[in-house]
VOGU-3710 file (C-alpha; in Angstrom, 3 decimals, decimal comma):
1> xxxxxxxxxx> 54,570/-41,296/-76,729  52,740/-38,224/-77,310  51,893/-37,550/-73,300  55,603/-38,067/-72,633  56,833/-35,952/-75,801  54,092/-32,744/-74,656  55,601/-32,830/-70,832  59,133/-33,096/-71,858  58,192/-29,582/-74,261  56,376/-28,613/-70,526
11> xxxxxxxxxx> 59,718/-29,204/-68,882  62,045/-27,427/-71,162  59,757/-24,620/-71,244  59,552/-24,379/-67,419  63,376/-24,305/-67,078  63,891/-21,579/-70,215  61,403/-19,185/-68,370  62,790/-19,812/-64,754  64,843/-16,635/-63,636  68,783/-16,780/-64,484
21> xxxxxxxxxx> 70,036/-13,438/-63,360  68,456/-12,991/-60,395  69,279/-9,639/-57,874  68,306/-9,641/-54,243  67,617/-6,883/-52,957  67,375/-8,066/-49,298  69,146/-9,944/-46,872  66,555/-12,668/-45,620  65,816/-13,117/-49,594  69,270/-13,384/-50,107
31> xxxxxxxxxx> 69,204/-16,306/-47,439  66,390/-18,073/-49,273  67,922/-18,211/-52,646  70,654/-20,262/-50,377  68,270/-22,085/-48,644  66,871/-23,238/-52,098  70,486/-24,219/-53,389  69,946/-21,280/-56,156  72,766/-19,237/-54,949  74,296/-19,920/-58,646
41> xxxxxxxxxx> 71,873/-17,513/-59,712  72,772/-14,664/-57,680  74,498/-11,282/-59,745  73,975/-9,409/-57,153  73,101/-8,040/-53,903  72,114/-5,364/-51,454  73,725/-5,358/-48,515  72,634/-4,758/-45,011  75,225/-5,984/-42,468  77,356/-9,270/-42,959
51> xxxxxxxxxx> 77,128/-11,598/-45,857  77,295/-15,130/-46,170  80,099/-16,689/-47,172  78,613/-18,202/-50,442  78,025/-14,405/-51,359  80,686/-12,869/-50,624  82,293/-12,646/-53,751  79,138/-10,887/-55,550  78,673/-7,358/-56,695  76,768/-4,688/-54,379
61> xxxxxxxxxx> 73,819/-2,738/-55,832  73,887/-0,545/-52,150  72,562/-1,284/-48,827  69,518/-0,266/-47,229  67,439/2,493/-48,291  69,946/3,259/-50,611  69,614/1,410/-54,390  72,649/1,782/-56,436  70,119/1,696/-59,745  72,396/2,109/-62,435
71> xxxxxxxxxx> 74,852/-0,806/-60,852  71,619/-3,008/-60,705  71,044/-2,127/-64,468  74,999/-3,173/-65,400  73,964/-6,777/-63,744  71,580/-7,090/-66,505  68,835/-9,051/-63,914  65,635/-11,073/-65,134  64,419/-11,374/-61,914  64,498/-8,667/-58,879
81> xxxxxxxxxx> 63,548/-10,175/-55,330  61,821/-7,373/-53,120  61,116/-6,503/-49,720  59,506/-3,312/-49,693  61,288/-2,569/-46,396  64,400/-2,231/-48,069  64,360/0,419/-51,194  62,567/4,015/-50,868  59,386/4,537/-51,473  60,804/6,566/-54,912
91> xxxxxxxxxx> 63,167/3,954/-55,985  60,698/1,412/-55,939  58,176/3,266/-58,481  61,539/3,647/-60,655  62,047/-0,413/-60,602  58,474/-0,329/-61,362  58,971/1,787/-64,695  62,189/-0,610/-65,504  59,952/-3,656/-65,873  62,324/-5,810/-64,986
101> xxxxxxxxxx> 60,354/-9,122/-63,265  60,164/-8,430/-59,913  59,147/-11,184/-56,719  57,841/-9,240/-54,031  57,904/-10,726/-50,432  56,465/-9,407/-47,799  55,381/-11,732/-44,658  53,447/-10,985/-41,966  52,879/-14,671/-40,676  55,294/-17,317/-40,636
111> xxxxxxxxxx> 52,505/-19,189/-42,580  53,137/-16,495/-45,456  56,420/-17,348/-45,154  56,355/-20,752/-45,576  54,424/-19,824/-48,942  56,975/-17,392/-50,308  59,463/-19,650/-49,952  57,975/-22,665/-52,120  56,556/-19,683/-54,696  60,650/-18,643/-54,710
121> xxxxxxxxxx> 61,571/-22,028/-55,595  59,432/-21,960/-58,463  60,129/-18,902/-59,630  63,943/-19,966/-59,433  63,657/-23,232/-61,058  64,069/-25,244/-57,622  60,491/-25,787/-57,699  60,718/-29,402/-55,288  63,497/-28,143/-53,309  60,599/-25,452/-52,372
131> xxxxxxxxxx> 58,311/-27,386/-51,878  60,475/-29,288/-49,565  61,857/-26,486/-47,775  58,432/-25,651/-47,178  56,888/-28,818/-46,247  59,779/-28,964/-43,931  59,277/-25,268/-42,316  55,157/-25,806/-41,908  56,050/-29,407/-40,114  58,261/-27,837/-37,505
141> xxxxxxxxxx> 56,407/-24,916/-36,969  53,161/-27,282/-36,001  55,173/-28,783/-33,689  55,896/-25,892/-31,934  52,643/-24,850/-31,860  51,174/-27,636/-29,921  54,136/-28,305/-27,934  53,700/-24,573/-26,687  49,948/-24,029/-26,863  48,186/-22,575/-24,133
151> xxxxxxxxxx> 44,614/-21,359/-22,988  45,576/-18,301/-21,665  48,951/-16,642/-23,490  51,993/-15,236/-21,829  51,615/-11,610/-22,669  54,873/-10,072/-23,933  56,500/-6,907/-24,918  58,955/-6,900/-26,962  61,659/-4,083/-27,173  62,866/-2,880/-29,938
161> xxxxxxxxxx> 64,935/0,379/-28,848  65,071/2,380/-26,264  65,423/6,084/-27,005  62,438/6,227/-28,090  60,957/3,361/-27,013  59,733/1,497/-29,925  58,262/-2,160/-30,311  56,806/-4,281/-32,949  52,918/-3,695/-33,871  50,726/-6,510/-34,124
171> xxxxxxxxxx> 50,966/-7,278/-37,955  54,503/-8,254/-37,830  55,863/-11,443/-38,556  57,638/-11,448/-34,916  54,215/-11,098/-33,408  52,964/-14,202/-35,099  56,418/-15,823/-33,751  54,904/-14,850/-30,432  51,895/-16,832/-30,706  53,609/-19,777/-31,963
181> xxxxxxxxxx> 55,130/-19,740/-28,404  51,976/-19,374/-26,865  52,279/-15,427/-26,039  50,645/-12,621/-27,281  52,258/-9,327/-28,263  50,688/-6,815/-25,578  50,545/-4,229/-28,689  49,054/-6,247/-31,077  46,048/-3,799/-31,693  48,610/-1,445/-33,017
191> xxxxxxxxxx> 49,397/-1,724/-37,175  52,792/0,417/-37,347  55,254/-2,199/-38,273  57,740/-0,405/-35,764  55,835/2,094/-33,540  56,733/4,286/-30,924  55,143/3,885/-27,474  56,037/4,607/-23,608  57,218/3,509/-20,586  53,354/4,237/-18,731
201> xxxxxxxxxx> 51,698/2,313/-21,700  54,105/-0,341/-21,262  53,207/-0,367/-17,727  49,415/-0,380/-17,726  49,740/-3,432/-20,428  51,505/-5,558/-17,632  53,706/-7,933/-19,357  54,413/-11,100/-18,159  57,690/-11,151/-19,722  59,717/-8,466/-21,564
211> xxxxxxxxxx> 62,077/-9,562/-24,667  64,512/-6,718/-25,728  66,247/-6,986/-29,164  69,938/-6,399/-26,973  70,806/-7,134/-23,319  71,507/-3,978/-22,787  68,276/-2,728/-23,008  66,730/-4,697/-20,224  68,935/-3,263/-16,805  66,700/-0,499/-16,959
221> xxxxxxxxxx> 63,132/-2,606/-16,822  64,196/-3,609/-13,181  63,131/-0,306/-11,574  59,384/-0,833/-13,552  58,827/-4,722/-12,627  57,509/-4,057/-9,429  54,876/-2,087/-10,962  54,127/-4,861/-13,230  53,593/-9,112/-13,751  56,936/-9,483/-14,925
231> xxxxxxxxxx> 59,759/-10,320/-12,317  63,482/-9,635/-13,065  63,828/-13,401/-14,063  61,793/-12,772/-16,565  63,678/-9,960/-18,603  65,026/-11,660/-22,005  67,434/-10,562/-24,728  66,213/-12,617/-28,316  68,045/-15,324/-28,068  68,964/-15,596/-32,022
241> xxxxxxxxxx> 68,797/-12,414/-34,609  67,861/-14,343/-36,585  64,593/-13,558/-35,522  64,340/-10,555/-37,182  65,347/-12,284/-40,909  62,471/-13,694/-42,653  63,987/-16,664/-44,149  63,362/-20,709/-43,976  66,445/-20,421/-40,926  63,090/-19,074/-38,718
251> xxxxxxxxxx> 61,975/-21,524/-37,751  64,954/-22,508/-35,500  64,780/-18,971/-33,813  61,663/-19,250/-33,349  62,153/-22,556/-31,584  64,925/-20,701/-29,198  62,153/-18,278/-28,509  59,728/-20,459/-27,377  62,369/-22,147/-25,058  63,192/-18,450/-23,769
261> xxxxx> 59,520/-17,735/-23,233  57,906/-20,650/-22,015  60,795/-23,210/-20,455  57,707/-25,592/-18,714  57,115/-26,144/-21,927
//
């Protein structure tokens, strides 16, 4: 009896320590939380375009950039869920001097990904729904990757804007997408998460295939394509946003990618 007495005192101490005021202050960890059937949990949020619907009804501590500290105190939270992204360099150090526990998530794989979710589930209490999620994320993404391996990867660029021309650099989590589909981000030497670059470099990189985050960007590659690899029938918009969200949902965008990308696959 002993064994089964000291594992049930495990148990109930697990669950007492597990987070139950929990603030996200980020869409995509917002997502998780659902993902991991945790959104009970939730106090609050910070906002950054439109919510889902089993959030709606939850108080905002601001949007991007732009921490509403004093409502995040009122929610009295045990557990903050970063991404760095999101809250000022300023406003973080002041979280940091609040000591309230704090998850930090910050992937630049989809492999890190996969980890931060399962560590969220146990920091939530949903410790084998994480672990499942997980499991389940890893397993698809494998798939991909041999389904869309190649010797010799499809070298894309991938727009962000316009005016100024900006891309992803090569230690983003939607450059390890890329690889997944068997491409290769042509600025993957470069470690700005977002940085700025032009039309010539663009041009003496010689995509195979350019990806813009809207449609609208892409009219204008047509007078550069005959300078370069890529043809007008290979100009892409994303095909999901969701893309740009690191959350467990990924893994299906990145799956729409890799059908964008590489369709002889």
């Amino acid at each position: 009896m002993r064994p089964l007495i000291g594992c049930l005192v495990l148990l109930i101490a697990f669950q007492a320590s597990a987070a139950q005021r929990v603030v996200s202050l980020a869409p995509s960890l917002t997502e998780i939380v659902i993902e991991l059937d945790a959104a009970d949990l939730l106090v609050g949020v910070l906002d950054g375009g439109p919510r889902p619907q089993k959030v709606l009804g939850l108080p905002s501590v601001g949007r991007y950039g732009q921490l509403d500290i004093e409502g995040l105190l009122s929610l009295q939270p045990d557990l903050l869920l970063l991404w760095p992204g999101s809250v000022s360099a300023a406003q973080r150090d002041q979280l940091k001097r609040l000591s309230i526990p704090t998850y930090t998530a910050e992937p630049h794989t989809l492999n890190e990904l996969a980890d931060q979710i399962e560590q969220m589930g146990e920091r939530l209490g949903r410790a084998d729904r994480g672990r499942q999620a997980a499991n389940d994320f890893r397993q698809r993404l494998a798939a991909l990757r041999e389904r869309y391996r190649r010797d010799v990867p499809l070298k894309v660029f991938y727009q962000v804007w316009d005016q100024p021309l900006y891309t992803v650099g090569g230690g983003q989590i939607i450059s390890d997408a890329l690889t997944v589909c068997g491409a290769r981000n042509v600025f993957d030497d470069l470690t700005l998460p977002a940085p700025q670059v032009s039309i010539e470099s663009v041009l003496q990189r010689d995509p195979d295939v350019i990806l813009a985050s809207d449609a609208a960007l892409l009219p204008a590659w047509k007078t550069w394509s005959q300078l370069m690899a890529v043809k007008a029938g290979r100009l892409f918009a994303v095909p999901d946003k969701g893309l740009e969200r690191a959350s467990g949902q990924m893994v299906g965008a990145v799956a729409k990618l890799c059908r964008v990308v590489a369709p002889d696959r």
